[in-house]
N, C-alpha and C positions, 0 to 999 in steps of 0.2 A: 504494500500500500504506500502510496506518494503521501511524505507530509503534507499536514495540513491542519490547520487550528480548528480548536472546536472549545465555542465559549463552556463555561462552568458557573452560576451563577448562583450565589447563595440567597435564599430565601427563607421567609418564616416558617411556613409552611408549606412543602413538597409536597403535597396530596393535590392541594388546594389549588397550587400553581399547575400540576399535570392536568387537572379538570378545566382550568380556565386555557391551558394551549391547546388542550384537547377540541375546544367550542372553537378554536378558530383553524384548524385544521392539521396542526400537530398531531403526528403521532407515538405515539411509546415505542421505545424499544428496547430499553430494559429498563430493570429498577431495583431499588436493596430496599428491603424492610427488615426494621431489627423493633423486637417486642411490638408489632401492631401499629409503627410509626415508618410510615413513606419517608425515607430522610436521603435517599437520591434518585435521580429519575435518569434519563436518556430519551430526548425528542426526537424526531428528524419533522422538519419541514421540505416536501421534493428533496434534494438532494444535503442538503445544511442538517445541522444537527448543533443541539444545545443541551445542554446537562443541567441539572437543579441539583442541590445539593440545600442541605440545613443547614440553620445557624445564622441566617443571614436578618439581619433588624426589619422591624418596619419602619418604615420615613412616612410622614406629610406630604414629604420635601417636595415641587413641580414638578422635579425633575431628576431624575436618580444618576449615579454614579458610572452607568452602563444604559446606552441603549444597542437596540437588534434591529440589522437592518438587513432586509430582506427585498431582493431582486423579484419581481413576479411580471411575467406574461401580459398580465389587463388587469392596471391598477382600478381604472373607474369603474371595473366589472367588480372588483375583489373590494371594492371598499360598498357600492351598494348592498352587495350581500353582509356585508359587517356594522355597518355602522349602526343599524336598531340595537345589536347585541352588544357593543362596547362602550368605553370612554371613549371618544374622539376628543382628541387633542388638537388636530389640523384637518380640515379638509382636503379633498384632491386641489392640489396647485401645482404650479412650476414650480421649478425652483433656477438657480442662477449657474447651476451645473450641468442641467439637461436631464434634469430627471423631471416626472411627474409624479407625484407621491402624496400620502398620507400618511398623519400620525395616531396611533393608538395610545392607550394607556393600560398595562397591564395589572392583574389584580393585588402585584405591589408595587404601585409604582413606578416601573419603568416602561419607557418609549419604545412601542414597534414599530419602525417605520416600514410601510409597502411601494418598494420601488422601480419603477419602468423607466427605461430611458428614451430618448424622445430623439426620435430622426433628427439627426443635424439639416 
């Protein structure tokens, strides 16, 4: 297998967070339980993959420490189908890089972004 990075991201809750990547089209692909407590996961989204792990705080904070951003096919397809069901953070817009994108909020805190890039 060619390296290649794969975030790790701690949260309060690992159950809680597989459930809420799970609604946006995440899915599992391993996980550790130890006494009845989900305390690491393995997603993939297509071809990406992200890990949840415990331990990690809750914040208020706007904006967290990490966000994920995510390349997709048909942002303004993939953001109608999401947007009744999450925070939205940003609408579909431009941006000043050529992308066309939206922002999520996930259920601690951090920024999804959904990203298409836009014909020069």
């Amino acid at each position: 297998m060619p390296p290649r990075v794969v975030a790790m991201i701690h949260v309060p809750d690992v159950r809680a967070t597989v459930e809420w990547y799970g609604k946006i089209g995440f899915v599992v692909q391993s996980t550790n339980e130890c006494d009845g407590v989900l305390d690491w996961a393995s997603m993939t989204y297509a071809d990406s993959e992200v890990m949840f792990t415990d331990g990690g705080q809750p914040s208020a904070a706007a904006r967290r420490e990490v966000d994920l951003y995510i390349h997709v096919p048909d942002v303004t397809a993939l953001h109608a189908r999401l947007c009744e069901a999450v925070d939205v953070v940003e609408g579909v817009h431009d941006t000043f890089y050529g992308a066309r994108e939206f922002i999520i909020r996930d259920n601690n805190g951090f920024w999804v972004v959904f990203g298409q890039p836009q014909a020069p």
